[in-house]
C-alpha positions as CSV (number, residue, x, y, z in Angstrom):
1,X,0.0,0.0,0.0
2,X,2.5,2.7,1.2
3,X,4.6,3.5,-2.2
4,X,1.9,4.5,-5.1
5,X,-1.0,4.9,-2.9
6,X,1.0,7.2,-0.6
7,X,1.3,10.0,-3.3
8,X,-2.0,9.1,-4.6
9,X,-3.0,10.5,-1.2
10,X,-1.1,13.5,-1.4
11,X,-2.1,14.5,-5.1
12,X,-5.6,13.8,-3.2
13,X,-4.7,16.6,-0.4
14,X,-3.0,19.2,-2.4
15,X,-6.6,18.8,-4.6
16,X,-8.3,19.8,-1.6
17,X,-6.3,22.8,-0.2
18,X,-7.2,24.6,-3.6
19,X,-10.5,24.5,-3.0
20,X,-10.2,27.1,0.2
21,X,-8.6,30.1,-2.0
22,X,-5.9,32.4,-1.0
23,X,-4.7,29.8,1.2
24,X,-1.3,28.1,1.1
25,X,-0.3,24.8,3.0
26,X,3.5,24.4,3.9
27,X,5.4,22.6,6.7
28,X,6.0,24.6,9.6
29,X,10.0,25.0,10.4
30,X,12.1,24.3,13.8
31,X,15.4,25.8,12.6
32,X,15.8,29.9,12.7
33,X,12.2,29.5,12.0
34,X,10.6,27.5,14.6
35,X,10.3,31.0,17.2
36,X,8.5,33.0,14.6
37,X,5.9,30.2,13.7
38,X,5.4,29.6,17.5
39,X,4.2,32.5,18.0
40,X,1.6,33.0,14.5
41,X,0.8,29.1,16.4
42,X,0.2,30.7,19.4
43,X,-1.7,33.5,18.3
44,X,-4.2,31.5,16.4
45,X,-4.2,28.6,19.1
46,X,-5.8,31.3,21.8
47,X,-7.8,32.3,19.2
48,X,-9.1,28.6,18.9
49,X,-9.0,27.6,22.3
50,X,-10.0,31.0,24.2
51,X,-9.8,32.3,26.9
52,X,-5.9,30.7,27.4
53,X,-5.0,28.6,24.1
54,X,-4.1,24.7,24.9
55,X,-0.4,25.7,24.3
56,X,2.5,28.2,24.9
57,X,4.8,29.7,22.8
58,X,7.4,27.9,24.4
59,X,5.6,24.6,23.7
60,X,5.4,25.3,20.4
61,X,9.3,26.4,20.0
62,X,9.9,22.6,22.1
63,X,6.9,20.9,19.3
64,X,8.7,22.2,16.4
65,X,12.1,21.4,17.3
66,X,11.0,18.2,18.0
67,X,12.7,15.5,15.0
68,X,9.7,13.0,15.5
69,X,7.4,16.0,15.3
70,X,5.8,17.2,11.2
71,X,3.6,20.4,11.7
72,X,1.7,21.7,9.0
73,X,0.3,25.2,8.5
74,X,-2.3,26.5,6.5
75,X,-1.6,30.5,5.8
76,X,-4.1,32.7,4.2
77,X,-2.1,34.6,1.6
78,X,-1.9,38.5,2.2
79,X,-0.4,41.4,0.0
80,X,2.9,42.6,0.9
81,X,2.8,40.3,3.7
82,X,3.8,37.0,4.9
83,X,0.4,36.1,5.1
84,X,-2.1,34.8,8.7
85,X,-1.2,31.2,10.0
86,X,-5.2,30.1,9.8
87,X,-4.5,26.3,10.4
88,X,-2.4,24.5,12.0
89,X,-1.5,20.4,12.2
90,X,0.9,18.9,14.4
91,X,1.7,15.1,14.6
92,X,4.0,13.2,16.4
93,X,5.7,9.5,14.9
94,X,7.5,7.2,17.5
95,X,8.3,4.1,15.4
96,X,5.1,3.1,13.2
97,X,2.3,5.1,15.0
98,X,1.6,8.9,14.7
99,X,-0.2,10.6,16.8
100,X,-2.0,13.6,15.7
101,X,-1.1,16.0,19.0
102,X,-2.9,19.3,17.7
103,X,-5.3,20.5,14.6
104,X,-6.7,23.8,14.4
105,X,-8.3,25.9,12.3
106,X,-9.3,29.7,13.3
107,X,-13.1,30.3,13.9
108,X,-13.3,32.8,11.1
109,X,-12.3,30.2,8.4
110,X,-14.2,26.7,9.2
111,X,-16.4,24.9,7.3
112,X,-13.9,25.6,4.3
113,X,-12.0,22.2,4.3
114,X,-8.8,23.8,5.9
115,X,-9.3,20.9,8.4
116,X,-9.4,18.2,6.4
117,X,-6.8,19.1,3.8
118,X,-4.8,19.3,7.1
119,X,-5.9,15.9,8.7
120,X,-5.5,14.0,5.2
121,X,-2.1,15.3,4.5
122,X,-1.2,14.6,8.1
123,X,-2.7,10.6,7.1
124,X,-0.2,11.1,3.7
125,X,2.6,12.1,5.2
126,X,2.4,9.4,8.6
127,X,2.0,6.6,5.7
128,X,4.8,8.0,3.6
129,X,7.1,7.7,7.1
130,X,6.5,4.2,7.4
131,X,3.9,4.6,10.4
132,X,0.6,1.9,10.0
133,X,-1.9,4.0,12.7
134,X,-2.9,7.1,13.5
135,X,-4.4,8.6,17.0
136,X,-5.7,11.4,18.4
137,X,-7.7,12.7,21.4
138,X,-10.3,15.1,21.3
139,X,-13.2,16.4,23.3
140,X,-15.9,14.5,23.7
141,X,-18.3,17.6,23.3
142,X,-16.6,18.4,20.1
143,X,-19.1,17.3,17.4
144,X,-17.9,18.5,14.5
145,X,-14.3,17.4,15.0
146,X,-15.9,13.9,15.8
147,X,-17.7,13.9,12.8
148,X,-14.4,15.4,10.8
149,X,-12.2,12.0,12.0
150,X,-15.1,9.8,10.7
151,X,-15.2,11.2,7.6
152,X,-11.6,10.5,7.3
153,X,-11.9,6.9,8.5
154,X,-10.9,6.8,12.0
155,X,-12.8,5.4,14.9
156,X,-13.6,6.0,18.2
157,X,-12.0,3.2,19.6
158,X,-11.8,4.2,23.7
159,X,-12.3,7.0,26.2
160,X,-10.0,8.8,28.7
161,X,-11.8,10.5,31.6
162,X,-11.4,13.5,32.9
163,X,-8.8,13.9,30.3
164,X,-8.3,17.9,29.9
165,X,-8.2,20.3,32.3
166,X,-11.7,21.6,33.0
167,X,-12.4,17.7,33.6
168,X,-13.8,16.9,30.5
169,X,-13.3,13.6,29.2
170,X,-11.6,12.4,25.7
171,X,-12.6,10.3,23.2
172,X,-9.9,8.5,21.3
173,X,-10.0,8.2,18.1
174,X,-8.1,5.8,15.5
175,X,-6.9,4.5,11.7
176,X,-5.1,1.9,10.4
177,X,-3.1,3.4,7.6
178,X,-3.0,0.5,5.8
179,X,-6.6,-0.3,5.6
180,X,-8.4,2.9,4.8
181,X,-6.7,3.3,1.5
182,X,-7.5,6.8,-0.4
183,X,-8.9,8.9,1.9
């Protein structure tokens, strides 16, 4: 599965990020670059998660440095300008199993397939690497996330209470690479 069917899935991603226009999808850096994409992933992170964001600066300088660590952005193209981070994806791959540690997508942009075009290249890119699953946690109250991951074949597959820090609980959620094919 992984060789062709890999890019397939890519040509299948890049497809979909042209559909949300003036928006570009690169990786996000952790050289000289990682401090200034922390903080546009900060910025739209407390914009997502108000009233404190789910993480720091700081945690996203120590995510991005991170070798097992790919993060995606999506960045809505501006004149004269480096353009807005928008969305953001961030997995993390310890041997064959990636797990997809952040996706975001500002509130003024959604329902535009930013998210998806994120998660599916995130699936691409984890299969490309060699890894065979994919998890993720996510809020058990968050219905259109949960309905985002079953779109793009993953499962609910267990629960972890009292998982974030207002006490409510996580779903988690789950794909074997190898068996959803093109997503």
């Amino acid at each position: 599965f992984q060789g062709s069917a890999c890019c397939m899935l890519i040509g299948i991603c890049m497809a979909l990020s042209r559909n949300a226009e003036g928006i570009r999808y690169e990786s996000l850096g952790g050289g000289s670059t990682a401090l200034v994409h922390a903080k546009a992933a900060a910025a739209l992170d407390m914009a997502c998660f108000p009233p404190t964001g789910m993480w720091s600066v700081a945690q996203y300088v120590e995510e991005l440095r991170n070798n097992r660590t790919t993060a995606l952005g999506a960045w809505e193209s501006c004149m004269n300008a480096p353009g807005i981070l928008v969305g953001i994806a961030c997995t993390s791959t310890v041997l064959d199993e990636t797990h997809l540690t952040n996706l975001a997508v500002h509130p003024r942009v959604r329902r535009q397939g930013l998210a998806e075009a994120l998660l599916r290249e995130c699936i691409a890119r984890s299969c490309l690497a060699g890894s065979t699953r994919l998890i993720l946690e996510v809020r058990a109250s968050n219905v259109a996330a949960i309905a985002l991951y079953g779109k793009c074949g993953l499962q609910c597959v267990g629960q972890r209470r009292r998982y974030y820090r207002d006490g409510e609980d996580a779903l988690i959620y789950n794909v074997d690479i190898g068996r959803i094919g093109i997503v």
